[in-house]
C-alpha positions as CSV (number, residue, x, y, z in Angstrom):
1,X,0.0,98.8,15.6
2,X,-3.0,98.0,13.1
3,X,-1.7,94.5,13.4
4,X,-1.9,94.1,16.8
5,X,-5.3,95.2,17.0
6,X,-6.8,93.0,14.1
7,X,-4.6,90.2,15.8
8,X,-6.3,90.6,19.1
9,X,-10.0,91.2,17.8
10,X,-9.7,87.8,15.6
11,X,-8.5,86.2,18.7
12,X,-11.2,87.8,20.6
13,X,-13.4,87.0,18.0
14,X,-12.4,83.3,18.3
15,X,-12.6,82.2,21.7
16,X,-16.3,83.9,21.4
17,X,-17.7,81.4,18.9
18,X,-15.6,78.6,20.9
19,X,-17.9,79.8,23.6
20,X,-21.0,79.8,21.4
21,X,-20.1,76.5,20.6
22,X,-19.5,74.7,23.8
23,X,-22.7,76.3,24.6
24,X,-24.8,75.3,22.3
25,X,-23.4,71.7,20.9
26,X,-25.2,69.6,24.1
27,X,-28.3,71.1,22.5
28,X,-28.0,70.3,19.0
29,X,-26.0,67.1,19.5
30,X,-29.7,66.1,21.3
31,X,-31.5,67.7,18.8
32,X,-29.7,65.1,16.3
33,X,-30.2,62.6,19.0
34,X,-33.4,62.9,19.0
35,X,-34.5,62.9,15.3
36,X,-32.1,59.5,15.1
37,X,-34.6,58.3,18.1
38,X,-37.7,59.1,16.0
39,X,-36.4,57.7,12.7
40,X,-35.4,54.3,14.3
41,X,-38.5,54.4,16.0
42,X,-40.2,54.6,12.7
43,X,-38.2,52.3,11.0
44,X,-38.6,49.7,14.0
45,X,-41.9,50.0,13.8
46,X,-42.5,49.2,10.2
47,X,-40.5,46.3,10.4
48,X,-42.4,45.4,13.2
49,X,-46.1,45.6,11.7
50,X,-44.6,43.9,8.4
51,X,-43.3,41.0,10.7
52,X,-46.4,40.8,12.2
53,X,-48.6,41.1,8.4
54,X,-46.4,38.0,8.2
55,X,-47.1,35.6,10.8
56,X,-50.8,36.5,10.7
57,X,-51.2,35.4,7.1
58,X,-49.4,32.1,7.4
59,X,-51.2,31.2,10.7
60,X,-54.8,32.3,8.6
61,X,-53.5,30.3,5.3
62,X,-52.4,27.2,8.2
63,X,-55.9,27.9,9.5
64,X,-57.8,27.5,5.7
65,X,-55.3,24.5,5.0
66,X,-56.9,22.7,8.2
67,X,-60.7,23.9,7.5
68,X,-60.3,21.9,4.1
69,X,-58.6,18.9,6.0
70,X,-62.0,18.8,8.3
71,X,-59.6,19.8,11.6
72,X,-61.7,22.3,13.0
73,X,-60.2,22.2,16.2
74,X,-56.4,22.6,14.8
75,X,-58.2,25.8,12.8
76,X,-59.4,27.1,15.5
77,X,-56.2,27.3,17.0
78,X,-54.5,28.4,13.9
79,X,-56.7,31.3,13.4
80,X,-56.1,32.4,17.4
81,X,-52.5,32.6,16.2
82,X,-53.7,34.9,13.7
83,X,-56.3,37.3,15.6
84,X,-53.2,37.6,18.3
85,X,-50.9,39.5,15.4
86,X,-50.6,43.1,15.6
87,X,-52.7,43.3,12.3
88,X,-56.3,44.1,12.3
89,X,-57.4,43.2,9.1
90,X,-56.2,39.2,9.9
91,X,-57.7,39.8,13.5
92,X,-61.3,40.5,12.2
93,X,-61.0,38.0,9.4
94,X,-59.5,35.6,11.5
95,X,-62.4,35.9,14.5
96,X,-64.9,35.6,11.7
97,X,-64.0,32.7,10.6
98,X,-63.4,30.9,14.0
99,X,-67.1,32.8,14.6
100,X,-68.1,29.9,11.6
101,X,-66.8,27.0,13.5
102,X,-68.4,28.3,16.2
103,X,-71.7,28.1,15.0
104,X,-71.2,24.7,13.1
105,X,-71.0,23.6,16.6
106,X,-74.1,25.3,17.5
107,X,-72.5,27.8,20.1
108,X,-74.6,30.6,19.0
109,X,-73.7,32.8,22.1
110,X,-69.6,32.0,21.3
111,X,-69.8,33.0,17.5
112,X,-71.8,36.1,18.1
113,X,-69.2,37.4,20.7
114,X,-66.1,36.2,17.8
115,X,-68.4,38.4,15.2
116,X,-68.8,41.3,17.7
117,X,-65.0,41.6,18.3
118,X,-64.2,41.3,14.3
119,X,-66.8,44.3,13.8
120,X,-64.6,46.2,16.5
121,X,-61.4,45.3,15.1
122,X,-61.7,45.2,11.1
123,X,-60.1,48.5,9.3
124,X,-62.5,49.0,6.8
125,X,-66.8,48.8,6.4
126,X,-66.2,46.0,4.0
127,X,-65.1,43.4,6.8
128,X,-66.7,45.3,10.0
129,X,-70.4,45.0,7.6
130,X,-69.9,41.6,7.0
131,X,-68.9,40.5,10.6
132,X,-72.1,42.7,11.9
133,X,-74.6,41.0,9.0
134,X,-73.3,37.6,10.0
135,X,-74.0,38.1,13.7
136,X,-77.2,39.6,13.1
137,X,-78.4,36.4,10.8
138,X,-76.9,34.3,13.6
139,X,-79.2,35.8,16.5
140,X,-82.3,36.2,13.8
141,X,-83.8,33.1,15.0
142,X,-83.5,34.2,18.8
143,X,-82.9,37.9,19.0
144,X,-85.4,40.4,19.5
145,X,-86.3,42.7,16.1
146,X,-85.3,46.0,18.3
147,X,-81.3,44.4,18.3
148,X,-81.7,43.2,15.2
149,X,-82.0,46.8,13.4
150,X,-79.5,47.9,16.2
151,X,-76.9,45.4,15.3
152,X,-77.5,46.7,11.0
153,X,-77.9,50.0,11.8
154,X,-74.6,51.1,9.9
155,X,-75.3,48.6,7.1
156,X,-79.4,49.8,6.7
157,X,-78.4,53.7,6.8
158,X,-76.1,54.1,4.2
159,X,-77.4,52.1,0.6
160,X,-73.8,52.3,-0.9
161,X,-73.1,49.4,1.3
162,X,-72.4,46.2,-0.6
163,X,-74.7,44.5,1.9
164,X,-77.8,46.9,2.0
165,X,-80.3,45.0,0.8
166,X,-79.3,41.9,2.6
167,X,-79.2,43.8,5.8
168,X,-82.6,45.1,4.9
169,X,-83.7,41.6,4.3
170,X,-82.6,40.7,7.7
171,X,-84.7,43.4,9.2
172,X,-87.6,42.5,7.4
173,X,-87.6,39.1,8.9
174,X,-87.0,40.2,12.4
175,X,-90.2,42.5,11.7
176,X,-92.1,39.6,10.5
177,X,-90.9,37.3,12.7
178,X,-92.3,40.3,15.3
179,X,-95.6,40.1,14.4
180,X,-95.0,43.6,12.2
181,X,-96.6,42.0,9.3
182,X,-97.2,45.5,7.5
183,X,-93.6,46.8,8.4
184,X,-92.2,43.8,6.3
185,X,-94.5,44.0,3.6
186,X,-93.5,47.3,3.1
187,X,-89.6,46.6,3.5
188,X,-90.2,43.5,1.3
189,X,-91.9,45.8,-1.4
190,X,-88.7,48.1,-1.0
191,X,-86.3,44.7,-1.8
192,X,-88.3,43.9,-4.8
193,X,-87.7,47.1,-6.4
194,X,-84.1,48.0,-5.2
195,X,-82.3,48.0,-8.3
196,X,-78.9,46.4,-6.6
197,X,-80.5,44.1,-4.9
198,X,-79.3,40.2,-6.1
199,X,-82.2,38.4,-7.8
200,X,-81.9,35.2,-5.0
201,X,-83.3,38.6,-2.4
202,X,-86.0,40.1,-4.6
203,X,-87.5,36.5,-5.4
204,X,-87.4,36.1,-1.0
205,X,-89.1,39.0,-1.0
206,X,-91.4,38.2,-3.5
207,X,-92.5,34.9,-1.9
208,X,-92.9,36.6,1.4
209,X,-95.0,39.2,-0.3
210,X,-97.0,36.4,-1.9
211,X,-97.7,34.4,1.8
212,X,-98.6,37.3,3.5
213,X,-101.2,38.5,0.6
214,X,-102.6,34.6,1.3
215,X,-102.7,34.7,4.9
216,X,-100.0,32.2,5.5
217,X,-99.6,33.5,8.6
218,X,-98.0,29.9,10.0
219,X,-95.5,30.0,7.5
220,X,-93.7,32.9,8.7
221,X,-91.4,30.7,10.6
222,X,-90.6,28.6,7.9
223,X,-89.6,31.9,6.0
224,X,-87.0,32.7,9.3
225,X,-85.4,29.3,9.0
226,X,-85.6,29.0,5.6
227,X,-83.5,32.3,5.5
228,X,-81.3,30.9,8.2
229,X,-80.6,27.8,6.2
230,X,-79.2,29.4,3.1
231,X,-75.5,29.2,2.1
232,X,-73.3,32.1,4.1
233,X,-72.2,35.3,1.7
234,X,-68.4,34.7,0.4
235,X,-65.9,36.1,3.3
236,X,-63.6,39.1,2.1
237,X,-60.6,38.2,0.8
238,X,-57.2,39.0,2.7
239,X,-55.9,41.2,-0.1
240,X,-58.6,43.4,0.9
241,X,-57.0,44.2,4.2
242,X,-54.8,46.7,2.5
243,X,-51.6,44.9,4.0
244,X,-48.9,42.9,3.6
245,X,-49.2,39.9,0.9
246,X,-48.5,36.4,2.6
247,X,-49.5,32.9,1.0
248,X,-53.3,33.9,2.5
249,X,-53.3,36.2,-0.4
250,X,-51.5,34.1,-2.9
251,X,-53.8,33.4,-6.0
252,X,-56.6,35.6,-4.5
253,X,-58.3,38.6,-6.1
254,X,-57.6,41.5,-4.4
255,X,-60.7,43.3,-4.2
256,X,-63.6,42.5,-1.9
257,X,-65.8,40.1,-2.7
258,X,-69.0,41.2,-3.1
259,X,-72.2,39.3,-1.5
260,X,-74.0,37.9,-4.9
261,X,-77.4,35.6,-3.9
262,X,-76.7,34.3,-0.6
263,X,-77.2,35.2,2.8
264,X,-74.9,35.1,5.7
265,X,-75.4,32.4,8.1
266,X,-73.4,29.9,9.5
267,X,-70.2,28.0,8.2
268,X,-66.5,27.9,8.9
269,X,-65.1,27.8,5.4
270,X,-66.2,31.1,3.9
């Protein structure tokens, strides 16, 4: 009789976690469905940005193999191929440096709307600075000194930027070229003493120190232009992105270069 019983309650017993189980599987069957989903999604995705870190750096290296072949209009193009890939780094390097053939073709207006969009798309300060200094150098012969400091704002208000004290520079010349003459004496008194600042800035501020002292108050302009005329600061390099090596990166350093005794102006081939 014990039998019986312990017969019938395993059966009983049995068809209850049958039960449980038709109950429940739909839910942990999607449950498994589910986390599959996500981790092809993620997967997908990776392959997805790394395909795209690749075809970004071989339409920017094709755009740098035309610059140096003098086809700025094939470069142009080239570098559109590379600000269209889902990478921002290549975007705002790209735009920066069809910004530069831009403004070797004296579209002013064009360049500073390229260096605009490469300030909103870089990743890190090191490209978005660089893209902001450039279009602030571009508009210093036009702009007003009020968008001027706007534009270097982020650049002027933090001095462990690489490009502080030619941001401040900048500034100084849109006050001078304001008619703020004691405003960028002061400023230029600042750049002489900043102890980071390269020696090609303390010696502009020095001989913009020196004309003001004398009076040269009609060689102001000269100082503007002759500011606008210098070389433009070395572009960052690719590797500085933080992604995906291509033959843009090949031979490069990988840190960012860092602005030495030059100012950022014009020029396609950074």
């Amino acid at each position: 009789m014990v039998d019986v019983f312990e017969e019938v309650e395993e059966q009983l017993r049995s068809d209850r976690y049958r039960t449980l189980t038709l109950r429940y599987l739909p839910w942990v069957g999607g449950g498994l469905l589910v986390a599959l989903a996500i981790s092809l999604g993620v997967w997908g995705y990776g392959q997805y940005r790394q395909g795209g870190e690749e075809k970004a750096s071989l339409a920017y290296a094709g755009g740098l193999d035309s610059l140096a072949h003098g086809d700025r209009d094939q470069a142009y193009q080239r570098f559109a191929q590379a600000a269209d890939a889902p990478s921002a780094g290549y975007k705002a390097l790209a735009l920066m440096q069809q910004a530069g053939i831009r403004m070797d073709q004296q579209r002013t207006a064009d360049a500073v709307s390229l260096l605009d969009q490469a300030a909103a798309a870089a990743p890190n300060p090191i490209i978005g600075d660089a893209a902001r200094l450039k279009s602030a150098f571009a508009l210093l012969d036009t702009a007003s000194e009020s968008d001027i400091e706007a534009r270097l704002k982020p650049l002027t208000s933090k001095t462990t930027s690489p490009y502080y004290a030619l941001a401040r520079e900048a500034v100084a010349m849109a006050k001078l070229k304001a008619g703020r003459t004691a405003d960028a004496l002061s400023d230029f008194n600042v750049l002489t003493l900043l102890p980071n600042a390269p020696d090609s800035v303390r010696q502009r501020a020095n001989a913009a120190k020196n004309l003001i002292s004398s009076g040269g108050a009609a060689s102001i302009a000269g100082i503007v232009k002759a500011a606008l005329a210098l070389p433009p600061a070395p572009m960052p390099t690719p590797g500085a992105i933080g992604g995906v090596q291509g033959p843009a990166d090949q031979g490069q350093d990988q840190a960012p270069q860092q602005p030495q005794d030059q100012a950022p102006g014009g020029g396609a081939a950074q």
